[in-house]
MMTF fields as JSON, N, C-alpha, C and O atoms, coordinates in Angstrom:
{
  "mmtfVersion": "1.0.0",
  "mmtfProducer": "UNKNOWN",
  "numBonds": 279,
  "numAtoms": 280,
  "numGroups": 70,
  "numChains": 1,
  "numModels": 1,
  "chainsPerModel": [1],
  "groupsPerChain": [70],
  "chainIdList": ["A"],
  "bondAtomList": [4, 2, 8, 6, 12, 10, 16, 14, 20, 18, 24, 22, 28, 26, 32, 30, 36, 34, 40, 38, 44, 42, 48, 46, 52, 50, 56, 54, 60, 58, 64, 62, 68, 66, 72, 70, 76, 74, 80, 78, 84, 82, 88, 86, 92, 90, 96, 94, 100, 98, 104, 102, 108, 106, 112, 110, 116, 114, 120, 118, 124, 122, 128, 126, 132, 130, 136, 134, 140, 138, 144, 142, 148, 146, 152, 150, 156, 154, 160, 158, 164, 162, 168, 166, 172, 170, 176, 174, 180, 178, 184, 182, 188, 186, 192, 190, 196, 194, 200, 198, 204, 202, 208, 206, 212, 210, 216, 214, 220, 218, 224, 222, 228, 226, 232, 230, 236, 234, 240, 238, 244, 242, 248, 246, 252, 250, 256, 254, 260, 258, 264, 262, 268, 266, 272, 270, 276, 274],
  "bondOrderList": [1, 1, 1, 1, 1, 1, 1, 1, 1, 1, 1, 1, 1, 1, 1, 1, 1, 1, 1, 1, 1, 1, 1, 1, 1, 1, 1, 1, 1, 1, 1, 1, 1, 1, 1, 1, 1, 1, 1, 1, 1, 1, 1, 1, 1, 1, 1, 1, 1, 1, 1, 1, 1, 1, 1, 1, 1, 1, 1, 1, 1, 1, 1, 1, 1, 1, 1, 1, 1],
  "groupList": [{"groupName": "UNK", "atomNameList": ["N", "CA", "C", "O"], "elementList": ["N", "C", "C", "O"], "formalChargeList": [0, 0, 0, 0], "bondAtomList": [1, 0, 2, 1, 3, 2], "bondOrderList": [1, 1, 2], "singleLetterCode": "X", "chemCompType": "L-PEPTIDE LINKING"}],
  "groupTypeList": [0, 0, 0, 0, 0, 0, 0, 0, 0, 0, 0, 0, 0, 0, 0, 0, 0, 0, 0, 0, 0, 0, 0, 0, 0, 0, 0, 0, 0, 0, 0, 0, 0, 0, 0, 0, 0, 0, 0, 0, 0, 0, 0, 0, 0, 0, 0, 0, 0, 0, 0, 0, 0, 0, 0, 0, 0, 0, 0, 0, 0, 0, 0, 0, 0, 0, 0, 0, 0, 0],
  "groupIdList": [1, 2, 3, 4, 5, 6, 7, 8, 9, 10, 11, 12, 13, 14, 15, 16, 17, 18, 19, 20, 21, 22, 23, 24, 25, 26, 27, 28, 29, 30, 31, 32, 33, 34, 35, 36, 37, 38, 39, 40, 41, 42, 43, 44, 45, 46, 47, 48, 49, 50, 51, 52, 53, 54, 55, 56, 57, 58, 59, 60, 61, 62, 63, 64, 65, 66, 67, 68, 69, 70],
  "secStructList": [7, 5, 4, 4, 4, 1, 7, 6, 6, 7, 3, 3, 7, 7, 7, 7, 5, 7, 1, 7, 2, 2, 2, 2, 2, 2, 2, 2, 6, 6, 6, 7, 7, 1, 1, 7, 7, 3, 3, 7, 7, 7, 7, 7, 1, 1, 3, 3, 3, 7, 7, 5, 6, 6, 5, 7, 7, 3, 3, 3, 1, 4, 4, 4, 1, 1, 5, 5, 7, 7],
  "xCoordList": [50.141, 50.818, 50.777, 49.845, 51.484, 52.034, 50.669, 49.956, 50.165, 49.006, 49.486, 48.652, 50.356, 51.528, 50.908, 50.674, 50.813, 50.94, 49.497, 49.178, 48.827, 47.101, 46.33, 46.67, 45.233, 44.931, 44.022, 43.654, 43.658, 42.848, 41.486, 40.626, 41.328, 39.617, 38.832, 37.632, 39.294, 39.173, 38.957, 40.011, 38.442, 38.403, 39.154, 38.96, 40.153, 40.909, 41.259, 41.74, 41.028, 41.972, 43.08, 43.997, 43.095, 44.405, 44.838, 44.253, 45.82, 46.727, 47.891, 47.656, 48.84, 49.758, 50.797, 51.278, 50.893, 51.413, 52.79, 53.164, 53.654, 55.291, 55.698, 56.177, 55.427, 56.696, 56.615, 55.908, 57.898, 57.913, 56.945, 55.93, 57.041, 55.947, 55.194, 53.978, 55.515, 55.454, 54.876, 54.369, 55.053, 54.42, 53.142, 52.146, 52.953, 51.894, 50.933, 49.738, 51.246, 50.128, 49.747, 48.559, 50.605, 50.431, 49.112, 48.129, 49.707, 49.036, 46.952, 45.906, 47.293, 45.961, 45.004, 43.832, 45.564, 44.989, 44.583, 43.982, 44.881, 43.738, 43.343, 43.223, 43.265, 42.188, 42.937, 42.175, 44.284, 44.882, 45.689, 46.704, 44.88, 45.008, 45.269, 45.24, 45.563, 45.168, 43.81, 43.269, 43.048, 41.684, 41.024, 40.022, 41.164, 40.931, 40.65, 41.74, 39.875, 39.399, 40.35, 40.461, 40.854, 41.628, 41.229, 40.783, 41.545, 40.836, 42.247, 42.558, 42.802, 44.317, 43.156, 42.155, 43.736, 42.832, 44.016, 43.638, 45.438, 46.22, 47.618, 47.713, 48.59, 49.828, 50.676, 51.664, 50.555, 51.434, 52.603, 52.342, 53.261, 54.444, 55.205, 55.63, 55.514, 56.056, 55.274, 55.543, 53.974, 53.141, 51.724, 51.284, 50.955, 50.299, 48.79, 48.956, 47.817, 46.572, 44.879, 43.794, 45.26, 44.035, 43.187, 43.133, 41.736, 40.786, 40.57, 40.44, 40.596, 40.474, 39.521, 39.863, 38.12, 36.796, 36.791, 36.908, 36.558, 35.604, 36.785, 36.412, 37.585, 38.668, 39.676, 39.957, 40.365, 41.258, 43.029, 43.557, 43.366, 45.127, 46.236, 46.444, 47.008, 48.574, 49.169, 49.236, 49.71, 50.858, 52.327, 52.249, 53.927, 54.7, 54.913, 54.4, 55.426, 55.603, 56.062, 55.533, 57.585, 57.914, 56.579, 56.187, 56.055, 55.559, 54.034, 53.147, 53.8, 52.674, 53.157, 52.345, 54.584, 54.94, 55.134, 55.777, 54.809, 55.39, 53.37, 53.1, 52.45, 51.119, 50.72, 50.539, 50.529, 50.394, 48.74, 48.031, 48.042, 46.803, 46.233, 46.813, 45.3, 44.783, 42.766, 42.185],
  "yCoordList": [137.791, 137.934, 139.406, 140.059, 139.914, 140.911, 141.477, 140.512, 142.691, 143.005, 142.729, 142.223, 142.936, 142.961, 141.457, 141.315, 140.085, 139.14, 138.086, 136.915, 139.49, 138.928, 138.555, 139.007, 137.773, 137.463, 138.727, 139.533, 138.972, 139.959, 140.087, 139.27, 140.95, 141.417, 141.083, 141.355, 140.574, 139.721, 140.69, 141.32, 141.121, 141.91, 140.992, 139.796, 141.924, 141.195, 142.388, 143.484, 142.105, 142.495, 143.236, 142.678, 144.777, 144.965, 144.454, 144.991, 143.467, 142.654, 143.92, 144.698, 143.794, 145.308, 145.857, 145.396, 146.869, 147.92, 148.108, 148.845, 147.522, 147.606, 148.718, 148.648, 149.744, 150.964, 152.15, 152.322, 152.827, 154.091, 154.85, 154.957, 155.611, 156.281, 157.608, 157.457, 158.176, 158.724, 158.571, 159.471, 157.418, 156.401, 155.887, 155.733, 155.673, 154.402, 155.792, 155.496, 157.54, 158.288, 158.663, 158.984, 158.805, 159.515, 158.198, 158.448, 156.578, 155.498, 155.535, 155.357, 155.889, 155.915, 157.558, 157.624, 158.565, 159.546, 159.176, 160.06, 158.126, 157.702, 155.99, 154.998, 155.992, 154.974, 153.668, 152.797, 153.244, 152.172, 152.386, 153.064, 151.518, 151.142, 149.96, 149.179, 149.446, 147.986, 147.418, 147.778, 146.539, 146.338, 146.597, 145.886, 147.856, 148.287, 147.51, 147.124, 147.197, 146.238, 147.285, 148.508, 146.242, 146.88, 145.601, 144.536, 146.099, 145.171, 145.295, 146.356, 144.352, 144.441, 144.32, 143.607, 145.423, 145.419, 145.219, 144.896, 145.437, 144.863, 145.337, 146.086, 144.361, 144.07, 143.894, 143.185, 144.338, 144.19, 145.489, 146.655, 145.183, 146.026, 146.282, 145.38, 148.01, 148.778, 148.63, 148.164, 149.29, 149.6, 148.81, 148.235, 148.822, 147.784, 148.953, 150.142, 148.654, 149.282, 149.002, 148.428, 149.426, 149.282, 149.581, 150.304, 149.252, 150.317, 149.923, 148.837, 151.594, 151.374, 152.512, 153.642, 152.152, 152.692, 153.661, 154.883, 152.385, 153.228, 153.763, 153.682, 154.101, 154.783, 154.027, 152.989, 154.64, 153.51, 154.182, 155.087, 153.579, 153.977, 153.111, 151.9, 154.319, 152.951, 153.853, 155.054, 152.412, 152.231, 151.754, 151.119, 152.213, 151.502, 150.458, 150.285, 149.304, 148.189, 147.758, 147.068, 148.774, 148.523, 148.59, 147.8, 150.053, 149.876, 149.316, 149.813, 148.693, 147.77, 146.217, 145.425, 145.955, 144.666, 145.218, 144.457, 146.14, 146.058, 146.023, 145.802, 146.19, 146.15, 144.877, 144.579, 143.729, 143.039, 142.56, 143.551, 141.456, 141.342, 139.607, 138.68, 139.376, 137.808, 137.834, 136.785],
  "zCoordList": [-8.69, -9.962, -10.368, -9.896, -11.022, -11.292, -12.246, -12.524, -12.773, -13.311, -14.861, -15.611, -15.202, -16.383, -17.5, -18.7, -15.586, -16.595, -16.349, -16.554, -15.713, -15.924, -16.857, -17.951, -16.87, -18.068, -18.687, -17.831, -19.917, -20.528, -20.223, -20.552, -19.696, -19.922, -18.424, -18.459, -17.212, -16.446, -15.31, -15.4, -14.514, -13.396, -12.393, -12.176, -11.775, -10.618, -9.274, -9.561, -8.194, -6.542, -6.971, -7.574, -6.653, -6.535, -4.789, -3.848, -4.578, -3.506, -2.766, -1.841, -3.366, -3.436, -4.543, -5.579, -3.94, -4.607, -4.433, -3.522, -5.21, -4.427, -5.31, -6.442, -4.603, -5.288, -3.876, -2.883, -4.574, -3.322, -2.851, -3.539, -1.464, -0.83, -2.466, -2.585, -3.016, -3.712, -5.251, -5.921, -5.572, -7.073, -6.073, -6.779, -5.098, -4.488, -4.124, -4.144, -3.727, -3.703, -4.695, -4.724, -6.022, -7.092, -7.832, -8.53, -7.235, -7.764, -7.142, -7.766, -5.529, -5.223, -5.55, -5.179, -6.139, -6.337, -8.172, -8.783, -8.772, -10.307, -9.627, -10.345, -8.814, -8.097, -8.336, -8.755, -8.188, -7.939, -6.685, -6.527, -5.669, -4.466, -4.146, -5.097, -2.973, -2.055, -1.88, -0.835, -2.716, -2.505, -3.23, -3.304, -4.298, -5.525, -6.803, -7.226, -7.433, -8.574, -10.027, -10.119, -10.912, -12.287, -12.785, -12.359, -13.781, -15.378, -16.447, -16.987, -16.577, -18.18, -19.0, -19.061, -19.697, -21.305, -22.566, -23.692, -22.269, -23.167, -21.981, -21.008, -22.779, -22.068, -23.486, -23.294, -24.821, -25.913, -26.186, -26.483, -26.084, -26.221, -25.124, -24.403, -24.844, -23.728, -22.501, -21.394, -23.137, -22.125, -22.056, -23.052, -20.66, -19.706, -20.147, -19.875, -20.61, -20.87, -19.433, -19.526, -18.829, -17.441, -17.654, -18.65, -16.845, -16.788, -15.176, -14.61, -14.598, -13.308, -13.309, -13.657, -12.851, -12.21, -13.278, -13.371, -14.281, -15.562, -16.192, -17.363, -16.23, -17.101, -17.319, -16.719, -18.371, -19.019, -18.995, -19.641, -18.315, -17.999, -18.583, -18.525, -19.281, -19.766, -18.933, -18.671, -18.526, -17.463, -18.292, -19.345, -17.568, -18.039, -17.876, -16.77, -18.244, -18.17, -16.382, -15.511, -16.492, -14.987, -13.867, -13.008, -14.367, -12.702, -12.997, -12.303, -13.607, -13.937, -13.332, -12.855, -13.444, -12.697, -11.284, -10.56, -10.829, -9.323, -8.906, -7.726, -9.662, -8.821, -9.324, -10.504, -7.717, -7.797, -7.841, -7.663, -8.007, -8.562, -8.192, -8.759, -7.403, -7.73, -8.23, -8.508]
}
């Protein structure tokens, strides 16, 4: 499922990463990878609120539905 429509607060697998060669290095150089643990801390509005290894990232909506999560 998409990270977008994970449940809150929940540590989950990042599974994969569907975006171009270029979003997916820019994605593994703030530590969202394949295998990689992220946490949704909110999904209200535009933008998707993460915390990936201790830090806390908003993401846009789009490319928050392309990283997938179980």
């Amino acid at each position: 499922m998409p990270v977008c429509f994970a449940p809150n607060g929940r540590e989950l697998e990042i599974r994969k990463v569907g975006a171009d060669d270029k979003t997916k290095k820019h994605l593994r150089e703030i530590g969202i990878s394949e295998g990689g643990k992220i946490t949704l801390v909110s999904s209200d509005g535009g933008n998707v609120i993460v915390i990936v290894k201790e830090s806390r990232l908003c993401l846009d909506r789009n490319l928050a539905a392309k990283i997938l999560v179980a």
